[in-house]
C-alpha positions as CSV (number, residue, x, y, z in Angstrom):
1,X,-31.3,57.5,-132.5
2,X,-30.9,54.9,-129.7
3,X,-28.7,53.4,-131.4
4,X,-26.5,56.6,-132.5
5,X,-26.7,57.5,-128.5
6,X,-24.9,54.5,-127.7
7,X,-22.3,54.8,-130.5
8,X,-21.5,57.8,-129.3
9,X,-21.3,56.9,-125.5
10,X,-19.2,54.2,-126.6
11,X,-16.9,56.8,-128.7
12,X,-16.8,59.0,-125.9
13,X,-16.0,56.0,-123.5
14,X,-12.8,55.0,-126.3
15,X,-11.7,58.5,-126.6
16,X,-11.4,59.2,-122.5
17,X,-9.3,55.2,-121.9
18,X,-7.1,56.1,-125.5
19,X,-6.6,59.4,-126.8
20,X,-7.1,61.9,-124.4
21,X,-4.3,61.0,-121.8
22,X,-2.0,61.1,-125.3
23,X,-3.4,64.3,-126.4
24,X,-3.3,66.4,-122.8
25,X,0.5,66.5,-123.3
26,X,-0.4,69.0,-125.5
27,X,-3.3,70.7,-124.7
28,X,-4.9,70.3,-121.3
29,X,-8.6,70.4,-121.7
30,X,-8.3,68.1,-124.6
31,X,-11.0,65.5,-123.7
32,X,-13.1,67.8,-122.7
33,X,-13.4,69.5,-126.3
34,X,-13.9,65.8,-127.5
35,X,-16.6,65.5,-125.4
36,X,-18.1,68.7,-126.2
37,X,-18.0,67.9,-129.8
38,X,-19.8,65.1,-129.5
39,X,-22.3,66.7,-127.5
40,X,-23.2,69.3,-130.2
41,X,-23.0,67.0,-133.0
42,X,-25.2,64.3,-131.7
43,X,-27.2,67.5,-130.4
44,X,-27.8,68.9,-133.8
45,X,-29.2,65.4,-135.4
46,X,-31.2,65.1,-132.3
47,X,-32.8,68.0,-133.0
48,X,-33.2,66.9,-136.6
49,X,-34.6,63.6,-134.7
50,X,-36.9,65.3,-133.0
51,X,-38.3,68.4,-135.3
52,X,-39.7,65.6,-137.6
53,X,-41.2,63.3,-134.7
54,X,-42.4,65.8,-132.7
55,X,-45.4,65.2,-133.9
56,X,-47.2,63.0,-130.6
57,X,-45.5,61.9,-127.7
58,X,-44.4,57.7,-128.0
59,X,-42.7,55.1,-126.1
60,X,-39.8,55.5,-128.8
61,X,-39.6,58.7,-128.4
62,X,-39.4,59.3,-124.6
63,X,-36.7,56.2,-124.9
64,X,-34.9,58.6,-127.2
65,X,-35.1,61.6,-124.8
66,X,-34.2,59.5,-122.0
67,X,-30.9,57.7,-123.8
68,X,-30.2,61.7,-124.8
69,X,-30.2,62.8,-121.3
70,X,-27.8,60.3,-119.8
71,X,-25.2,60.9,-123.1
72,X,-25.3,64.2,-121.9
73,X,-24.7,63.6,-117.8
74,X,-21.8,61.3,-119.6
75,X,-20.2,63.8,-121.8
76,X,-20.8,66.5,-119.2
77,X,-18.7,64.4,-116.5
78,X,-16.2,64.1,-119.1
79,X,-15.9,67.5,-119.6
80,X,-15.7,68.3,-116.0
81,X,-13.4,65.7,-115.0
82,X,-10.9,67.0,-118.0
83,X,-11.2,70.2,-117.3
84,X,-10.4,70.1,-113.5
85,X,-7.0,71.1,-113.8
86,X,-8.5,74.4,-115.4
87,X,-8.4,77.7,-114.1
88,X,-12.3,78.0,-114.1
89,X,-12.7,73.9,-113.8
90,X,-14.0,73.2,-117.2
91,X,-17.1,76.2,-117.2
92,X,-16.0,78.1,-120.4
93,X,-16.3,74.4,-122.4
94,X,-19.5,73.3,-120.4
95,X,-21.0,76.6,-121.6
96,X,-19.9,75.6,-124.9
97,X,-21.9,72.5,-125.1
98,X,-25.5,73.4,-126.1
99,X,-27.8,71.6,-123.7
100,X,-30.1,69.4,-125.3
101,X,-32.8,69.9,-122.8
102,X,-34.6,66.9,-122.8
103,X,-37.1,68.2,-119.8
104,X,-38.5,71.0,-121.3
105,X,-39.1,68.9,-124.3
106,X,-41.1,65.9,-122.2
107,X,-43.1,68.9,-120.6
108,X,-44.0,70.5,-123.9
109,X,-45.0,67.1,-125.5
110,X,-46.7,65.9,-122.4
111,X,-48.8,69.6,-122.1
112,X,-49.4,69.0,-126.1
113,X,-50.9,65.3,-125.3
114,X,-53.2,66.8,-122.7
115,X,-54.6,69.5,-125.0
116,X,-55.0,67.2,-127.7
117,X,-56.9,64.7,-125.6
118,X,-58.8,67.6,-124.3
119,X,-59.6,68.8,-127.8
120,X,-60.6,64.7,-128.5
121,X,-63.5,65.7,-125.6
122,X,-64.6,68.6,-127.1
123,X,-65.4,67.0,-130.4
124,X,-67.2,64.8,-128.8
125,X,-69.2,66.9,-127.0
126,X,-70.1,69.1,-129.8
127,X,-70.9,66.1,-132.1
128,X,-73.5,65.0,-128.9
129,X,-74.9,68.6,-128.8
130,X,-75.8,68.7,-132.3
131,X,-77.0,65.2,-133.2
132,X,-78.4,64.2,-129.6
133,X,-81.9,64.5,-128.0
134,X,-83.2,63.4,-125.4
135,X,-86.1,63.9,-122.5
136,X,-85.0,63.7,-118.9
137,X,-88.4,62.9,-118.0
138,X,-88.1,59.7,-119.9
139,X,-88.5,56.8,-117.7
140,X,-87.4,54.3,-120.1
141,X,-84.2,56.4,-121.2
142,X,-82.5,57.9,-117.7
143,X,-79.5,59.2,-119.3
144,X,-78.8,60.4,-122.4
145,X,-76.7,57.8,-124.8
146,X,-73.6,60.0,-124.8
147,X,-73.3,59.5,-121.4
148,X,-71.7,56.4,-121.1
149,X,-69.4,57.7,-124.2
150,X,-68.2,60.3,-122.9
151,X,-67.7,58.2,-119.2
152,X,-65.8,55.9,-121.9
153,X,-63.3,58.2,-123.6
154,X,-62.3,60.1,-120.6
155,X,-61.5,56.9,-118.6
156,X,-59.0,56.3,-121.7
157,X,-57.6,59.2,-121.8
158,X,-56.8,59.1,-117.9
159,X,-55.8,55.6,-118.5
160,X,-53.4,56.6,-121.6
161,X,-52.0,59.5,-119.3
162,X,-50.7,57.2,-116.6
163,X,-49.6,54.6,-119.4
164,X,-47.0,57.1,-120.7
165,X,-43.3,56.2,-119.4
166,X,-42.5,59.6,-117.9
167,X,-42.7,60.9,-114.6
168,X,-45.7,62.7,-114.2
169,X,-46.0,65.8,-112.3
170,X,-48.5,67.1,-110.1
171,X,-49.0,70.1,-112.6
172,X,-49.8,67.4,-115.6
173,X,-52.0,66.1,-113.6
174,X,-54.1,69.1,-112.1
175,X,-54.0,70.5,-115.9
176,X,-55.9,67.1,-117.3
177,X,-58.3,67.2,-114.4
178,X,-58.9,70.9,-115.1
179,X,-59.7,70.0,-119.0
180,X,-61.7,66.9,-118.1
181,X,-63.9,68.8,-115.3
182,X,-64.4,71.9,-118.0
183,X,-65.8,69.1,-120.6
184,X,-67.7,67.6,-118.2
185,X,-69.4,70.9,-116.8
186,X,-69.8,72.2,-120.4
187,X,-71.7,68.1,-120.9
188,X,-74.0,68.7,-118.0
């Protein structure tokens, strides 16, 4: 899909410097429904791309998304700058070209993650409820075992969280904290 996004850049970039200024002799807006073109087709296997991957969020993937969003600030521009001579400057072709909204996707994979991670927690919480015992009395034993487990697995998880390449918003955050401090209520 990187690859594709560049190939299409590239055909975008050959398309503005050779054909267009030939082609606007006979239609005006003629770069601009070569742009929009490739906007919806490279749209339509991205969303191919991304129905089938959509499984967990990954570095490749979030380099996909990224690579998807500038094609489309290119091809938009293109549009734009075509279409300037236009009556309406280019808008009936820019609503034309179906977004490929690259934001909403990050959000929805990031808020996936979280839930995921959060579900990770509760697993291990019920598996601790049901096979743990322990006295807190016991002098010898001042914790219980799962303790430093659960410490463990919620350090990675905030650690994994800040690892992934996107920027992260104070809502992400505030909705992993809220998961983490409901597992670890629900521990204590």
């Amino acid at each position: 899909m990187l690859e594709l996004a560049q190939q299409t850049e590239d055909l975008a970039t050959k398309e503005r410097q050779n054909y267009s200024p030939i082609l606007k002799k006979w239609y005006t807006i003629a770069g601009g429904v070569a742009a929009m073109t490739l906007n919806n087709c490279y749209g339509h296997v991205l969303n191919q791309f991304l129905s089938e991957m959509i499984k967990t969020i990954s570095v490749e993937l979030i380099l996909v998304l990224k690579k998807a969003r500038r094609l489309e600030d290119i091809l938009v521009q293109m549009v734009v700058e075509d279409s300037a001579d236009c009556e309406d400057g280019g808008k009936t072709v820019v609503r034309e070209m179906v977004p490929f909204e690259v934001d909403s996707t990050l959000l929805n994979l990031m808020k996936k993650w979280i839930d995921e991670s959060n579900q990770k927690g509760n697993d291990f919480l019920q598996k601790a409820k049901e096979s743990e015992t322990w006295n807190p009395k016991s002098k010898s034993e001042p914790v219980a075992k799962s303790v430093v487990e659960m410490i463990n697995l919620a350090k990675k998880i905030v650690q994994e969280f800040f690892q992934i390449p996107i920027a992260i918003t104070e809502d992400l955050v505030q909705e992993l904290a809220d998961g983490l401090h409901k597992l670890f209520k629900e521990y204590t």
